[in-house]
C-alpha positions in Angstrom: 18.1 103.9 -40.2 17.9 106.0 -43.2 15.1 107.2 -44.4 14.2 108.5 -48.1 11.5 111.1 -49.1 7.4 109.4 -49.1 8.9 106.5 -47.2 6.8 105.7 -44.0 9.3 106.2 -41.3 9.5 106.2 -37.2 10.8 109.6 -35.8 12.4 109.0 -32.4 13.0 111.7 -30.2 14.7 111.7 -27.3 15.2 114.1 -24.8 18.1 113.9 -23.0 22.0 112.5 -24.2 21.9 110.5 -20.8 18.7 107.9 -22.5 20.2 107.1 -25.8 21.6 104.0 -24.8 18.1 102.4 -24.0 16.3 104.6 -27.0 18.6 102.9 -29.5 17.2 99.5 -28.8 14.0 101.1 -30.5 15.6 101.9 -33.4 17.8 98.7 -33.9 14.5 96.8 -33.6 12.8 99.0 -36.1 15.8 98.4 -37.9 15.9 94.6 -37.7 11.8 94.7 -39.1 13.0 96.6 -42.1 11.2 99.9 -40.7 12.6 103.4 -41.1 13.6 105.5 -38.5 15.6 108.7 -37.5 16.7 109.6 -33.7 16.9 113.0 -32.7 18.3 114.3 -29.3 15.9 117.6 -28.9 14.5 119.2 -25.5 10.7 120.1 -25.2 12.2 122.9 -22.8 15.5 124.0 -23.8 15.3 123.8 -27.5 11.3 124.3 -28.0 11.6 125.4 -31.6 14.1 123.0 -33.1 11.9 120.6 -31.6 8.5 122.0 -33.6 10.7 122.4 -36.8 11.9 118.9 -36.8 8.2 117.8 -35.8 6.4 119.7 -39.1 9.8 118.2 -41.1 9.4 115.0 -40.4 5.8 114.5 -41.5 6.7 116.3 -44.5 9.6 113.5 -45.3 7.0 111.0 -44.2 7.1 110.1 -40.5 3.9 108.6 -39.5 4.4 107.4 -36.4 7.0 109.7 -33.4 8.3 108.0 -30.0 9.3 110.4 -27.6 11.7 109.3 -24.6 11.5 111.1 -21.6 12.4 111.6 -17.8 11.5 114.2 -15.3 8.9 116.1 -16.1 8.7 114.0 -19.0 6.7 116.6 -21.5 8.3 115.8 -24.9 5.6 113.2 -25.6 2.8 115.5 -24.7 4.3 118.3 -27.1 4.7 116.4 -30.0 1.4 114.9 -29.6 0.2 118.7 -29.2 2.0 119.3 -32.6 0.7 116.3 -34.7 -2.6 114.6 -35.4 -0.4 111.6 -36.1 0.3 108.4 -33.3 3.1 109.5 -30.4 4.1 107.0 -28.2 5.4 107.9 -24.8 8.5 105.9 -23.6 8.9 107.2 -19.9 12.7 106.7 -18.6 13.8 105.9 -15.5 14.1 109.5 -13.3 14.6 110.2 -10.0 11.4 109.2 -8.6 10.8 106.0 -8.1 12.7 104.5 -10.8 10.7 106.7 -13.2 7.1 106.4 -12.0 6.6 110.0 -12.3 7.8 110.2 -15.9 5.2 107.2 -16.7 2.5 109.0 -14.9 3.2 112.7 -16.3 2.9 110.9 -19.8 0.2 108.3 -19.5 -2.1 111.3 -17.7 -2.4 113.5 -21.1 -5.4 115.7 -20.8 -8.2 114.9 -22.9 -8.2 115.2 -27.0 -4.0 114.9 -26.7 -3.7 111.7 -26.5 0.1 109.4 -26.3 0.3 105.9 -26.1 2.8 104.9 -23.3 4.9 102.0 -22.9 6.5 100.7 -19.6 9.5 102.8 -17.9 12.5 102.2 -20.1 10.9 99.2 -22.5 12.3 100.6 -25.8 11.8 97.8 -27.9 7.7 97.7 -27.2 7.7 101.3 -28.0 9.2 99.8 -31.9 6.8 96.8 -32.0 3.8 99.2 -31.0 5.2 101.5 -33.2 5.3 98.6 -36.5 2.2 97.5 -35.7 0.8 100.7 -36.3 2.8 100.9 -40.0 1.7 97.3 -40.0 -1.7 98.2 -40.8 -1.0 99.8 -44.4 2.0 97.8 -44.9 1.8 94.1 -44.8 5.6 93.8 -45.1 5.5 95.4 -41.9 2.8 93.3 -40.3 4.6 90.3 -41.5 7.6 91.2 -39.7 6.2 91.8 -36.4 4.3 88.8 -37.0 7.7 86.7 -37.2 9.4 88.9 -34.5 6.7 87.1 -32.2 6.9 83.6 -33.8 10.8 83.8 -33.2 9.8 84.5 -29.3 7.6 81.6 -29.1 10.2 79.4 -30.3 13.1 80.6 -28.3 10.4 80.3 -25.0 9.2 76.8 -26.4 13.2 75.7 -26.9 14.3 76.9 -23.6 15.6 73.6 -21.8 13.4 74.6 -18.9 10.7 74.2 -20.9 11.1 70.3 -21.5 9.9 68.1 -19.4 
């Protein structure tokens, strides 16, 4: 997960200490199709600033594409998106309403020209593959990857026993 100056990389960002566990299955994915990423722990409410600085920084060292985790209120998404012309996807995390409906619904429900591509409550590793399917498109390394991620899935689902018949 390092990421080197004018190399196309996936900023995470997550909101909250308690959601690391589930965001770093993003970023071992990313990691297993060979695409760059950084995690960063930053509040869209208590640290608003740090947030916007390592927003502007990360496009500068070449982030192109940001998912932002979040519960509650769930506005991290919807500030980075406010912050960037470039591709956020909203990972909602399971909150105390409904095992994170409201966090899916305050991110999928981004008022017009702000948009954020959301994933489903707490499904970190489609939040990757949407996210290298995205980089996929200018980097065919990246597209093949993904490409054999899914092939691998098929086989595993055509090899299951339960499948034989």
């Amino acid at each position: 997960m390092h990421t080197q100056a004018a190399t196309a990389f996936v900023a995470i960002i997550v909101g909250s200490r308690s959601d690391l566990e589930v965001v770093q299955k993003a970023a071992a994915l990313l990691d297993q199709l060979g695409v760059p990423s950084e995690l960063r722990v930053l509040s869209a409410h208590r640290a608003p600033d740090l947030l916007e600085d390592y927003v502007s920084g990360a496009i500068e060292r070449g982030a192109k594409v940001f998912i932002c985790a979040a519960g509650l209120a769930a506005h991290l998404p919807g500030v980075v998106a406010s912050k960037t012309t470039l591709p956020v996807i909203g990972l909602p995390m399971a909150g105390n309403l409904a095992g994170g409906l409201d966090a899916l619904l305050s991110i999928v429900q981004m008022p017009k020209g702000v948009p954020v591509a959301t994933v489903g409550v707490g499904v970190a590793e489609n939040a990757a593959l949407l996210a290298a399917q995205m980089l996929g498109l200018a980097d065919e390394r990246i597209a093949r990857a993904v490409a054999d991620h899914r092939a691998e899935a098929r086989r595993q689902i055509a090899d299951d026993p339960a499948n034989r018949g």
